[in-house]
C-alpha positions as a printed Julia matrix, in Angstrom:
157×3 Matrix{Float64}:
  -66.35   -4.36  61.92
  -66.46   -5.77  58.58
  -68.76   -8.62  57.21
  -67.14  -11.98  56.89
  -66.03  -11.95  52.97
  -67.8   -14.53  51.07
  -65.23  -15.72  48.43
  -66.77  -18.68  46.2
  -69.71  -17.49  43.47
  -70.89  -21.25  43.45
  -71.83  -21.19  47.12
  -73.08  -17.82  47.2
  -75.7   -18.82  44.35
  -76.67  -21.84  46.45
  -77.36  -19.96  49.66
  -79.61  -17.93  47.14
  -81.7   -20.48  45.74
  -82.5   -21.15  49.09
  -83.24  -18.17  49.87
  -85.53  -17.98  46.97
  -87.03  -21.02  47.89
  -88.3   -19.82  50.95
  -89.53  -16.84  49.3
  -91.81  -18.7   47.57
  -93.09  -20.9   50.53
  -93.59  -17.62  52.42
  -95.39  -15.84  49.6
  -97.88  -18.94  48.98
  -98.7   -18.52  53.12
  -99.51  -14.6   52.93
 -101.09  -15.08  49.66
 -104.15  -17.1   52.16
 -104.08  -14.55  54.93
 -106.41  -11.78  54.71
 -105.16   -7.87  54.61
 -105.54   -7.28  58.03
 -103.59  -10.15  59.06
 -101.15   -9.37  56.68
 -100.75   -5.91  57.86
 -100.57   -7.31  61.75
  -97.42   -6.88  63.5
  -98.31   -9.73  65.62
  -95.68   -8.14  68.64
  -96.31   -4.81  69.34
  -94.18   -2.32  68.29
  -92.56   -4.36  65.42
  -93.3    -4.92  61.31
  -95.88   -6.86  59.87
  -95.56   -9.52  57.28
  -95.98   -7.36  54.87
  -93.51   -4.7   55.78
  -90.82   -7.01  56.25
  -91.34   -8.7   52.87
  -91.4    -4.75  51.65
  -87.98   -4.65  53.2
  -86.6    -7.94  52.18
  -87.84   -6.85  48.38
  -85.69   -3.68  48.75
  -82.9    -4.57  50.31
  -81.82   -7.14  47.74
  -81.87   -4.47  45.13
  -80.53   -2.16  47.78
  -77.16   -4.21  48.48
  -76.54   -4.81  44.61
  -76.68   -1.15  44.03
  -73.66   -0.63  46.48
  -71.78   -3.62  44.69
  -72.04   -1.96  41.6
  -71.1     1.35  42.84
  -68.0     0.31  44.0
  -65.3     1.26  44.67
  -67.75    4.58  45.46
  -70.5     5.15  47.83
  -74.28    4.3   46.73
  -75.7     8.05  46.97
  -78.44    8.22  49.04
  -80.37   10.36  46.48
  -80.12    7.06  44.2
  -81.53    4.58  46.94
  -84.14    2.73  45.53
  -87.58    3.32  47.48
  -89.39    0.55  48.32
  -92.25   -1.83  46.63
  -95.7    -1.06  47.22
  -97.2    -3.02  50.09
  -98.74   -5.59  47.51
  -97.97   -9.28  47.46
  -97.67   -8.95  43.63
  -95.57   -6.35  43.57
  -93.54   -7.43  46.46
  -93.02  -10.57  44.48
  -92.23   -8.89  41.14
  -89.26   -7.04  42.97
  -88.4   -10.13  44.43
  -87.72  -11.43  41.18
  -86.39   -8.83  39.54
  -83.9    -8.34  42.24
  -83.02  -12.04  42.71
  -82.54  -12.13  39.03
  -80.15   -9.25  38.8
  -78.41  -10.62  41.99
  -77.75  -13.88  39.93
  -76.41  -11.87  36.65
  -74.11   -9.97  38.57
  -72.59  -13.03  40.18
  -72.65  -15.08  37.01
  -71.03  -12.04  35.08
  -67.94  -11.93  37.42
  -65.22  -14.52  38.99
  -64.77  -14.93  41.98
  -61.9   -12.61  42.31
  -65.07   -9.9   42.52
  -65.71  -11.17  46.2
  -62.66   -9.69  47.59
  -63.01   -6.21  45.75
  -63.38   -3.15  48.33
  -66.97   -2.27  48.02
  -68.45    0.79  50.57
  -71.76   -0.16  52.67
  -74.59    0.93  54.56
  -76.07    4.24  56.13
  -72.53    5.29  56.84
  -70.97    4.31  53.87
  -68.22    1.54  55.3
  -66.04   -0.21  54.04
  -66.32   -3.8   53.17
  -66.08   -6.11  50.3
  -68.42   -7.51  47.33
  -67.99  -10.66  49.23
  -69.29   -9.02  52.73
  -71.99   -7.52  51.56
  -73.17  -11.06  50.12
  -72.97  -12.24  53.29
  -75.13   -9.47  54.95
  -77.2   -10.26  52.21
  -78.12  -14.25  53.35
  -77.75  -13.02  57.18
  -80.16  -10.21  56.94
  -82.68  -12.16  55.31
  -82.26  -14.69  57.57
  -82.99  -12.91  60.15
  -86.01  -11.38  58.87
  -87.21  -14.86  58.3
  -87.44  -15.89  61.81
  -89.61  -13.13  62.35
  -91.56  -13.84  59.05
  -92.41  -17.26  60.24
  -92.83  -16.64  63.27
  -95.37  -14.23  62.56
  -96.74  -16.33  59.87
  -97.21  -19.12  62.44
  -99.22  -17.14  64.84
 -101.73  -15.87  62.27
 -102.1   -19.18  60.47
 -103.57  -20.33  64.27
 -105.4   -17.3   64.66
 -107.04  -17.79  61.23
């Protein structure tokens, strides 16, 4: 089923800035754990901090790619890899990502939203304006486990 279609630029670059804004908060907090603890999956079985900001980094880039690709599929041969599991570097993607992510957005009206856009593993279609929205719902998601995470390692430090 398709992603709820995002149609107003000025919202979507809100829900970013928060986004972003919690980045940073998040970063600062790993950035006074030590390796091990940020290489801890805390629950067995799942990522650790640092994996999930790996992903996070990625999958911004990740999701613009498709956008841009549109109408067409994002070949998988293409698909960015992902940053090295570094705070730095995880940050620098951030950033770079974020940044591009804000371009693209700024560079278009909001007519863009509702353009067909292909997503995902299997290549489905959705819209500019859907794949924004996975964008703030998948990162959303990894946050709860991000802080939760964080949490429990802060008290175990």
């Amino acid at each position: 089923m398709p992603y709820p279609v995002l149609q107003n630029r000025a919202d979507i670059l809100r829900m970013l800035d928060e986004l972003s804004e919690y980045r940073q908060k998040i970063l600062a907090a790993c950035a006074k754990l030590t390796p091990a603890q940020l290489a801890d999956p805390v629950i067995p079985g799942t990522w650790s901090l640092l994996k999930n900001l790996q992903h996070l980094a990625w999958a911004e880039d990740f999701m613009l790619q498709w956008i841009k690709k549109r109408p067409a599929a994002f070949p998988r041969e293409q698909w960015p890899s992902e940053p090295p599991a570094d705070l730095d570097a995880i940050r620098t993607a951030f950033d770079e990502a974020h940044a591009a992510v804000i371009a693209f957005l700024k560079a278009n009206a909001d007519a863009v939203l509702a353009e067909p856009c292909k997503y995902g593993h299997d290549a489905r279609q959705e819209t500019v304006g859907g794949v924004f929205f996975h964008l703030v719902e998948h990162e959303i998601h990894h946050r709860a486990f991000i802080l939760y995470k964080l949490r429990t390692l802060q008290g175990a430090g």
